[in-house]
C-alpha positions as CSV (number, residue, x, y, z in Angstrom):
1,X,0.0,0.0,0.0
2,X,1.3,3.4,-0.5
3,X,2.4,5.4,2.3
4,X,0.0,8.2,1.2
5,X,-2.9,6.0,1.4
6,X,-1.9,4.0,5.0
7,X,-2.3,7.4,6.8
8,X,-5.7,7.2,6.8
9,X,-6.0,3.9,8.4
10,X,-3.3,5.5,10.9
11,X,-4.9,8.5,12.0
12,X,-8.7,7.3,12.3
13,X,-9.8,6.3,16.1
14,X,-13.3,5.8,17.1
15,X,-14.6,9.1,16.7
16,X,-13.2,10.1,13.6
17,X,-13.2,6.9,11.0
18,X,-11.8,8.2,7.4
19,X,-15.1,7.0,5.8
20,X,-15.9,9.3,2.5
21,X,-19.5,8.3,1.0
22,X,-20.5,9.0,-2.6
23,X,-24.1,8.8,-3.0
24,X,-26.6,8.5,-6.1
25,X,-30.0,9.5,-6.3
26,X,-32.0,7.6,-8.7
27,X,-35.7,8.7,-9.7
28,X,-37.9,6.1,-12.0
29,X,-38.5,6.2,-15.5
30,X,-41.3,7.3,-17.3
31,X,-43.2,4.1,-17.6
32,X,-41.2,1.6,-15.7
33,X,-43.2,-0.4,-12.6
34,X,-40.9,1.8,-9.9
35,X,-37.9,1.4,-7.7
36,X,-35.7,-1.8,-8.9
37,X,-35.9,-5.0,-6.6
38,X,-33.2,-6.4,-4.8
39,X,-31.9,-9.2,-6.6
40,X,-32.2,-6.6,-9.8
41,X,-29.8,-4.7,-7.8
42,X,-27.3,-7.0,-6.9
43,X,-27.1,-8.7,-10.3
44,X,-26.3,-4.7,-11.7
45,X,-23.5,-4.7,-9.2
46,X,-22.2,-8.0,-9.2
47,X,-22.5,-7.5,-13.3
48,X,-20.3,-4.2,-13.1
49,X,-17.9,-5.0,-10.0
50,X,-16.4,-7.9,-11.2
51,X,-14.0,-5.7,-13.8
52,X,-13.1,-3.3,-10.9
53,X,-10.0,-4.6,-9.8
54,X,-9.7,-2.4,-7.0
55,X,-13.1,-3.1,-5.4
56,X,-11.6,-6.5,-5.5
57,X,-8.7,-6.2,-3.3
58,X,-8.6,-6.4,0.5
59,X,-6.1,-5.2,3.2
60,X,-3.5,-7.3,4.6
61,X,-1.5,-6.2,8.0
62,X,2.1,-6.9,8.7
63,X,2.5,-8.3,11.9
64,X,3.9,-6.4,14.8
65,X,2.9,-3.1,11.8
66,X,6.7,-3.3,10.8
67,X,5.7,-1.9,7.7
68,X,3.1,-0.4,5.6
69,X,-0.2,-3.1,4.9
70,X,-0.6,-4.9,1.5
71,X,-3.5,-4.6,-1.0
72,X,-4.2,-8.5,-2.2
73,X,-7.0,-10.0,-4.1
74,X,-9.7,-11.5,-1.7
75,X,-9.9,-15.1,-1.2
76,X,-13.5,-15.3,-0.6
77,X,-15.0,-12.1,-2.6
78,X,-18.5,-11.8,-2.9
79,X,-20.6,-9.0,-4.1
80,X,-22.9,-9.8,-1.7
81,X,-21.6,-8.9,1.1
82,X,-21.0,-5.1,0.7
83,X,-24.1,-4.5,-0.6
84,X,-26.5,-3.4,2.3
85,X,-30.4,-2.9,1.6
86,X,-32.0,-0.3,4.6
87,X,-35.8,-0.4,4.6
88,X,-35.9,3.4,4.7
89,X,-38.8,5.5,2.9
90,X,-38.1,9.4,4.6
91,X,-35.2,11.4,3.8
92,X,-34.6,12.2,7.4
93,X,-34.7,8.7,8.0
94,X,-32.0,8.1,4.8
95,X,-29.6,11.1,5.7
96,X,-29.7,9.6,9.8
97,X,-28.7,6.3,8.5
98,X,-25.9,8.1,6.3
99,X,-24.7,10.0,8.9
100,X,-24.5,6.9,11.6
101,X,-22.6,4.7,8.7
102,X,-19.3,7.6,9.1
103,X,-18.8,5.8,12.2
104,X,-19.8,2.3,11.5
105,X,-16.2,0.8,11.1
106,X,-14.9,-1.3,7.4
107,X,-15.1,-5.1,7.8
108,X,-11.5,-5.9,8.1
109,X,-11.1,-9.1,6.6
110,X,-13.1,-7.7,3.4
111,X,-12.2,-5.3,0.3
112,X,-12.8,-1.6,2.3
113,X,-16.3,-0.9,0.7
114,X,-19.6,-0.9,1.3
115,X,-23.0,-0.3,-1.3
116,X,-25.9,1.4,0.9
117,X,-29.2,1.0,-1.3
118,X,-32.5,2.7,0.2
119,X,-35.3,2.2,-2.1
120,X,-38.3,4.4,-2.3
121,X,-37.5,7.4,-0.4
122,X,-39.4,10.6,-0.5
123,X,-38.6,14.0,0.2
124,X,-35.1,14.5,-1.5
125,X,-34.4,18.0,-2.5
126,X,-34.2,18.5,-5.6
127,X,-36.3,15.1,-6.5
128,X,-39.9,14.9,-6.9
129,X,-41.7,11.3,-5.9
130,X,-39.8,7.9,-5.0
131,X,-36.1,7.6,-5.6
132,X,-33.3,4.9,-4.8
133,X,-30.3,6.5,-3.1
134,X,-27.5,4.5,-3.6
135,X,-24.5,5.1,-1.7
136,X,-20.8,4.1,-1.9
137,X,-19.3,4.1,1.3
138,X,-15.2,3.7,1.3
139,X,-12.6,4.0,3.7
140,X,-9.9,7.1,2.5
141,X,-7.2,4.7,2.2
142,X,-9.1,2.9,-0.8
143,X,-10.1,6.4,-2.6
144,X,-10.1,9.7,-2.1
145,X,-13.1,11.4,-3.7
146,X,-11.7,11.7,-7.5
147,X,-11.7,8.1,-7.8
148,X,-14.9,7.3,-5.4
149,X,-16.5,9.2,-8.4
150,X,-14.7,6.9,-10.8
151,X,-16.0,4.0,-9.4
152,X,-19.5,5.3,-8.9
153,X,-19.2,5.7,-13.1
154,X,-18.5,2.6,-13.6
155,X,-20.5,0.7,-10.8
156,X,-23.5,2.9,-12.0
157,X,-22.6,2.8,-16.5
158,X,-25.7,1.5,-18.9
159,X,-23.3,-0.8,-20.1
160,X,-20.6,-2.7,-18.2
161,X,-17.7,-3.1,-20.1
162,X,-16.8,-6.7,-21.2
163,X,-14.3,-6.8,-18.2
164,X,-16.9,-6.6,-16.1
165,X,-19.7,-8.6,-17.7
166,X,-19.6,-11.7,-15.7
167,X,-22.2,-14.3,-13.5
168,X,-18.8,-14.7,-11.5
169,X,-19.9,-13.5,-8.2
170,X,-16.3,-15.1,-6.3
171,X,-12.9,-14.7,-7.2
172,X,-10.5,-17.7,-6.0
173,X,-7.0,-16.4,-4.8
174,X,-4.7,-16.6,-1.8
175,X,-3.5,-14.1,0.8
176,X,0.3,-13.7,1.4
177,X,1.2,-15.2,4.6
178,X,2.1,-13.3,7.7
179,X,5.6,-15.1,7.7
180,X,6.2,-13.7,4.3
181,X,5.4,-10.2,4.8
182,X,7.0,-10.0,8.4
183,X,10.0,-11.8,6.2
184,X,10.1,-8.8,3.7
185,X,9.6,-6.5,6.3
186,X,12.7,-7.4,8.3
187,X,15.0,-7.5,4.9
188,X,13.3,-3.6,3.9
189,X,13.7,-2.0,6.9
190,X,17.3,-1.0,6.7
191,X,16.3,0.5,3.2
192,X,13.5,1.7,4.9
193,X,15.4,3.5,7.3
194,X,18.0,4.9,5.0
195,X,14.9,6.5,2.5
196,X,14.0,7.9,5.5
197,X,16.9,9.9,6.5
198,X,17.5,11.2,2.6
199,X,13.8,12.3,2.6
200,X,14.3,14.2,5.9
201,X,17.3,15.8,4.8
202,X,15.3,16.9,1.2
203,X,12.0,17.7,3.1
204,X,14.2,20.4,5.2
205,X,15.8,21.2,2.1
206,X,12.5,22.0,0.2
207,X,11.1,23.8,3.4
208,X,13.9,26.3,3.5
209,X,13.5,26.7,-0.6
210,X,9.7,27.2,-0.1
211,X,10.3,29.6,3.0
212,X,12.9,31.9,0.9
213,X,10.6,31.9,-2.3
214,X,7.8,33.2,0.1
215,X,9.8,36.1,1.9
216,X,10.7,37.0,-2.0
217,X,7.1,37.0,-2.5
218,X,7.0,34.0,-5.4
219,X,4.5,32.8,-3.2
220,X,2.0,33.6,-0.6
221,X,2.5,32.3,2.7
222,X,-1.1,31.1,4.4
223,X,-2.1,32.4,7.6
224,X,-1.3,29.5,10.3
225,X,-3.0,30.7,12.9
226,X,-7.1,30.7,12.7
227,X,-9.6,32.3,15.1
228,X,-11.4,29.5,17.1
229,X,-15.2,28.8,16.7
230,X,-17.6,26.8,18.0
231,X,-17.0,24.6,14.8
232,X,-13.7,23.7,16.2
233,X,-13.5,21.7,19.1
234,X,-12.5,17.8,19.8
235,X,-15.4,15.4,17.9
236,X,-17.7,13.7,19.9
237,X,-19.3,10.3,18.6
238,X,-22.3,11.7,16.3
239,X,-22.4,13.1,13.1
240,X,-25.8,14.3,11.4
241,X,-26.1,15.4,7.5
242,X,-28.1,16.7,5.1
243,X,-27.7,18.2,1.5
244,X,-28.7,22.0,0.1
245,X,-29.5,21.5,-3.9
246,X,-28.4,24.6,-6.0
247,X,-28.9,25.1,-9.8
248,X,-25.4,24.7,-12.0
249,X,-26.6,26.4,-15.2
250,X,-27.7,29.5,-13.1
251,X,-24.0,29.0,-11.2
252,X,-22.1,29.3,-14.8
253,X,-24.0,32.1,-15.8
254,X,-23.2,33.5,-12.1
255,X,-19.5,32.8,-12.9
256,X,-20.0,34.0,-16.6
257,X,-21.5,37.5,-15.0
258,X,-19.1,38.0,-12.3
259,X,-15.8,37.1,-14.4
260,X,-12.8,35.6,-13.5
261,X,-14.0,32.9,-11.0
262,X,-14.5,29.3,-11.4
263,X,-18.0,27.5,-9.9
264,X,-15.4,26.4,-6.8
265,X,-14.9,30.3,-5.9
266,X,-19.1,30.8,-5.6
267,X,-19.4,28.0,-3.5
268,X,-17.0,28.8,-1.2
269,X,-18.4,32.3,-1.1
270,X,-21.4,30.6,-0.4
271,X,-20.5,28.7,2.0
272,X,-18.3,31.0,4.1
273,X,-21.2,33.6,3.8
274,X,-23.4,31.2,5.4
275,X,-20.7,30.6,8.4
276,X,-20.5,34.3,9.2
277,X,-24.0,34.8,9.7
278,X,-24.4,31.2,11.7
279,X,-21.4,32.1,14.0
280,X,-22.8,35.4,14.7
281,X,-26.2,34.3,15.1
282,X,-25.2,31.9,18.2
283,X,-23.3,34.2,19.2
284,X,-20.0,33.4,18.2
285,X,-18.5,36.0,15.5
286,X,-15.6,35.7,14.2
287,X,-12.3,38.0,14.7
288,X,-10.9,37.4,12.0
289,X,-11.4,35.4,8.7
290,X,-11.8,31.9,8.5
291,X,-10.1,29.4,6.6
292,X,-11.1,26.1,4.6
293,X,-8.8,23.0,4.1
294,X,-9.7,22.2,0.1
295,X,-8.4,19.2,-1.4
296,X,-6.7,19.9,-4.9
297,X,-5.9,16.7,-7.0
298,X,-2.5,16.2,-8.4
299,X,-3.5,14.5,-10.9
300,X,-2.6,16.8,-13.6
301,X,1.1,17.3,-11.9
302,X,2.0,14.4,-11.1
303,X,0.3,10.3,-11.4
304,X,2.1,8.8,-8.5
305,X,0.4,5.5,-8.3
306,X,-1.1,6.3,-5.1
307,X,-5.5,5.8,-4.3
308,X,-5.3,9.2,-2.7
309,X,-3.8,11.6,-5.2
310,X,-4.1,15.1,-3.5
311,X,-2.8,18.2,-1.8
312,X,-4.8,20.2,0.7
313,X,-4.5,24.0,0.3
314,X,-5.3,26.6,3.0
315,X,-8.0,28.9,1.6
316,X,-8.8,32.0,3.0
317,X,-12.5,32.2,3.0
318,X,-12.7,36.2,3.7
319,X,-15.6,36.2,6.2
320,X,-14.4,39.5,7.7
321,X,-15.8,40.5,3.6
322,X,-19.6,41.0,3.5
323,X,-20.1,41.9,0.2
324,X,-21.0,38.8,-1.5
325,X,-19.0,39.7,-4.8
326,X,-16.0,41.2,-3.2
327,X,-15.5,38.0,-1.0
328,X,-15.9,35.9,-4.3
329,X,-13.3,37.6,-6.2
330,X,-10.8,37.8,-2.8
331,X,-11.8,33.9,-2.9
332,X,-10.4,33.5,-6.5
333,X,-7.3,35.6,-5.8
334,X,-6.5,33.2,-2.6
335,X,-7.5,29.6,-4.1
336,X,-4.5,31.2,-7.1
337,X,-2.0,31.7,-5.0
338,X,-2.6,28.5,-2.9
339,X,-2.8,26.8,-6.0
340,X,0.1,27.8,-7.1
341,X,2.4,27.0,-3.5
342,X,1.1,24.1,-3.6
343,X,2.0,23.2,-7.1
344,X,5.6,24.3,-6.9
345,X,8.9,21.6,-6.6
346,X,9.5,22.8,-3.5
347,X,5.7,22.1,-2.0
348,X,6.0,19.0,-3.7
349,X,9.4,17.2,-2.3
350,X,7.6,18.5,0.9
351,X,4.3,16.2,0.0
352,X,6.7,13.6,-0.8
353,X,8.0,13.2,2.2
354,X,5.6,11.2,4.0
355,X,6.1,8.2,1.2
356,X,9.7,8.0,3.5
357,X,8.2,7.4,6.1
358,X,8.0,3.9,7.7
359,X,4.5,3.0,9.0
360,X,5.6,1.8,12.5
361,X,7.1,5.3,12.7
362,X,4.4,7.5,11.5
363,X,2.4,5.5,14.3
364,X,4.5,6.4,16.7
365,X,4.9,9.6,16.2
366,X,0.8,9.8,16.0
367,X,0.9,8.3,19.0
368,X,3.2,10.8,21.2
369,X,0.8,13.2,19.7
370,X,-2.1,12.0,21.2
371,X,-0.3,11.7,24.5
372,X,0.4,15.1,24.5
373,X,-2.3,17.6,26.6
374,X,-4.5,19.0,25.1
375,X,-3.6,22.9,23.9
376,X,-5.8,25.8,25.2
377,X,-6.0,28.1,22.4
378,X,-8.5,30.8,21.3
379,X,-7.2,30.1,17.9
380,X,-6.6,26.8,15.4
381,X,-4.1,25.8,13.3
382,X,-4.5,26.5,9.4
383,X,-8.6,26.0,8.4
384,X,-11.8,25.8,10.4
385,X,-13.4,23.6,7.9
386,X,-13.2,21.5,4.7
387,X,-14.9,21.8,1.6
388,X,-14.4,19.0,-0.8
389,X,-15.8,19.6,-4.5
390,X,-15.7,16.8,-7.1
391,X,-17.2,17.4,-10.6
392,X,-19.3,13.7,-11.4
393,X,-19.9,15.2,-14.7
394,X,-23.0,14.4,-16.9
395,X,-26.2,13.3,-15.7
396,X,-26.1,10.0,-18.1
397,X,-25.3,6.9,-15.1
398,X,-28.4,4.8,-14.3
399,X,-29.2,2.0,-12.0
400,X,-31.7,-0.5,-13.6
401,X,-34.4,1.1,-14.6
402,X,-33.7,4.5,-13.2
403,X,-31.6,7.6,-14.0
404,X,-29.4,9.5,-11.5
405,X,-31.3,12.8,-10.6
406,X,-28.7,14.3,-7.9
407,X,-25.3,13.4,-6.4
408,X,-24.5,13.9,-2.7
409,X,-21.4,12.9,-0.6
410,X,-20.7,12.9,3.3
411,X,-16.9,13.7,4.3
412,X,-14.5,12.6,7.3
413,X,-14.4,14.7,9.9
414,X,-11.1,15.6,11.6
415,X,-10.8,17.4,14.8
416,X,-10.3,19.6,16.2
417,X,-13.4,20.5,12.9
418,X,-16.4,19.8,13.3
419,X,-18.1,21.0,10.2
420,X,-16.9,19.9,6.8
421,X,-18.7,20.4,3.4
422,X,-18.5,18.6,0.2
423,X,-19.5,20.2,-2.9
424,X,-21.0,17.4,-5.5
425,X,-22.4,17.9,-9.0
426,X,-24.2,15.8,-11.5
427,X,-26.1,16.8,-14.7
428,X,-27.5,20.4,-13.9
429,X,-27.3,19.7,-10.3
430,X,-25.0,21.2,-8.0
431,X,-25.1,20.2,-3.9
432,X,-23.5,21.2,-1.3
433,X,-23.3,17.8,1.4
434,X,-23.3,18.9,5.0
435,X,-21.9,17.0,7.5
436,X,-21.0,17.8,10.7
437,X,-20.5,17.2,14.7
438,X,-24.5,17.8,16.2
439,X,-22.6,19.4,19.3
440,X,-20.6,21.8,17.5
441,X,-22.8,22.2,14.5
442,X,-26.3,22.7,17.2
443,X,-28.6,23.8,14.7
444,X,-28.0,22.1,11.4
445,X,-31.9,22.8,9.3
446,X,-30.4,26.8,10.1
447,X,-27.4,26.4,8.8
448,X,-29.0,24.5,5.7
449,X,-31.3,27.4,5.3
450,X,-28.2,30.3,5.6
451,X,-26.5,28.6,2.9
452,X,-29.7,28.9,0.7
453,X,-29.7,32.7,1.8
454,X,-26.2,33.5,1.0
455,X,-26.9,31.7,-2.2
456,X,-29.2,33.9,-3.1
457,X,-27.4,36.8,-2.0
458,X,-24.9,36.3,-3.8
459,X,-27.0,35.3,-6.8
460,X,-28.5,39.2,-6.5
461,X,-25.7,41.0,-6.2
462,X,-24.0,39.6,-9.2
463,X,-27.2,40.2,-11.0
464,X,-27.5,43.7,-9.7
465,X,-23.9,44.4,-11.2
466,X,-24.6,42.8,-14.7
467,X,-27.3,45.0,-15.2
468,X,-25.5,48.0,-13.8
């Protein structure tokens, strides 16, 4: 497995699993009996999953974690088991069960992923009558959300390819033995420990190059320190969730009006917009501007092999702004010049590091962290939130006898955040996927509606300027 993607099975504990769910919304056709049955369901899966290698493949621990786990074809694969049918007809009911299955733990001793199917549940936003909302539920160190998407395209294509076309619902293999990889382990480890000294030394190197580039102003350094909020406190065990549905023509002629911003840039206006006015509300405002952690793939710099092929930039989300427009374009300037740090060499060999790292040292190290007290700060490091957004692209997947209507997805949360958005579009659908710690997040149906409302405003006062 590769060190990028073992972190995530590293820094979970049991109120923060790295779970990422992509969800599907189907609605009917126009003349078909209704939802799709069961056994329908499966045999769609089973017909589709079977030319996913990946979906295939389950983990396999060194002993004593001397090293970093294996991925290896399971033995005893069957589609079967990670598909799990709810008997759920409310949308509360659906986006409860959703919500709950962040901290329901991965089965172990299966391929790390899970197909939630709730069939015939009314009062989706965005859909009208019945739907099937079919979710795939992963753990981070199988896929990050570029290729959870991926897979949703291909679990969810009209036609599987001839791959996957297959009544084979088991795969016959064998698991390397625990003698073999503790073997390997022993033999690597002086390697091991040798990568890891020539990737400290570089990773220093690369800071003091980034450093020196920002002070000559190639770069922009990110604010590290962020005011607290009531959004950012240890997690407790609960999460709740629940989706805002937002039109995506009306968003590019928004972008098209306003001018050198990208769809990204409005939602996090949007959504930052709609954490200034919470946080004042309940009497928390801000003294400062908040931040967001957003993932940018690094897929277009580099293809390193890895399942989780990302950066996370520091983006200013200029709360202290209130004009809806201004904070847009500040937005755009910010998410640049992250973009850009994070895309140099320098910020690179930095990333790069952790793939030098052996796993039973990054555990250790995680672990003296966690031993250490608490810190008493009015501020936090870096971001107060996340916002995840992955493109799905067009509207054309389908699921039997029903097209996909709307895309959702729920995110990991890590403290100390306990509100983390993920931005998901489909067809002509944009969402924005909520999800969040009920005891820092108190009021969650509020905080849906404020993001509606700083839609809107922003909405008018880009229309207000086009016609001016």
């Amino acid at each position: 497995m590769d060190p990028r993607d073992s972190v995530f099975l590293y820094v979970e504990n049991e109120v923060s699993k790295q779970i990422i769910v992509s969800a599907y919304v189907f609605a009917p056709e126009v003349g078909t009996a209704g939802p799709p049955g069961k056994a329908e369901i499966v045999e769609w899966i089973a017909d589709r999953v079977t030319g996913i290698d990946i979906l295939r493949r389950r983990l396999v621990k060194v002993p004593f974690g001397l090293d970093h786990p294996y991925w290896a074809m399971d033995p005893d694969f069957s589609v079967e088991d990670h598909i799990v049918f709810h008997e759920i007809s409310e949308w509360d009911s659906a986006r409860s069960a959703l919500a709950e299955s962040l901290l329901q733990p991965m089965d172990e001793s299966r391929p790390p992923w899970e197909l939630h199917v709730m069939t015939g549940v009314r009062g989706i936003e965005g859909v009208a009558g019945e739907a099937t909302v079919a979710a795939l539920k992963t753990h981070h160190a199988a896929a990050d959300g570029m290729l959870s998407a991926e897979l949703g395209r291909r679990l969810f294509d009209p036609a599987p390819s001839v791959q996957g076309a297959s009544d084979t619902r088991v795969i016959r293999s064998s698991l390397p033995s625990g003698f073999g990889l503790l073997t390997r382990a022993a033999r690597s480890a002086p390697a091991n420990l040798r990568r890891l000294a020539v990737g400290l030394l570089d990773a220093r190197a690369a800071q003091r190059e980034l450093a020196l580039h920002c002070e000559q102003g190639k770069y922009e350094s990110p604010i590290v320190e962020r005011p607290g909020t009531v959004f950012n406190h240890p997690l407790s065990p609960g999460r709740v969730f629940d989706i805002a549905v937002f039109p995506l023509g009306e968003l590019h002629a928004m972008k098209t009006d306003l001018g050198d911003v990208t769809i990204n840039d409005l939602a996090l206006a949007v959504i930052g917009g709609a954490m200034r006015v919470y946080l004042t509300e309940v009497g928390d405002p801000s003294a400062g501007s908040l931040a967001a952690g957003v993932p940018m793939s690094t897929r277009s710099i580099r293809d390193d092999g890895s399942r989780n092929q990302f950066v996370t930039m520091a983006v200013d989300l200029h709360t202290d702004i209130v004009d809806p427009v201004d904070r847009a374009r500040a937005i755009h300037r910010s998410v640049l010049g992250e973009r850009a740090r994070k895309s140099s060499p320098a910020s690179i060999r930095i990333d790069e590091f952790v793939r030098a790292i052996p796993g039973f040292a990054i555990r250790a190290g995680l672990g003296i962290i966690r031993a250490l007290p608490a810190r008493k700060s009015q501020s936090v490091g870096w971001a107060n939130t996340l916002i995840t957004n992955v493109p799905k692209g067009v509207a054309d997947l389908k699921l039997c006898g029903s097209s996909v209507a709307v895309s959702f997805s729920l995110c990991a949360l890590v403290g100390p955040s306990g509100l983390g958005h993920w931005v998901d579009s489909i067809g002509d659908v944009l969402t924005v996927g909520v999800t969040a710690d009920p005891r820092q997040l108190r009021d969650d149906r509020r905080y849906l509606e404020l993001l509606r409302e700083s839609y809107d405003e922003l909405r008018l006062a880009i229309a207000s300027g086009a016609r001016a």
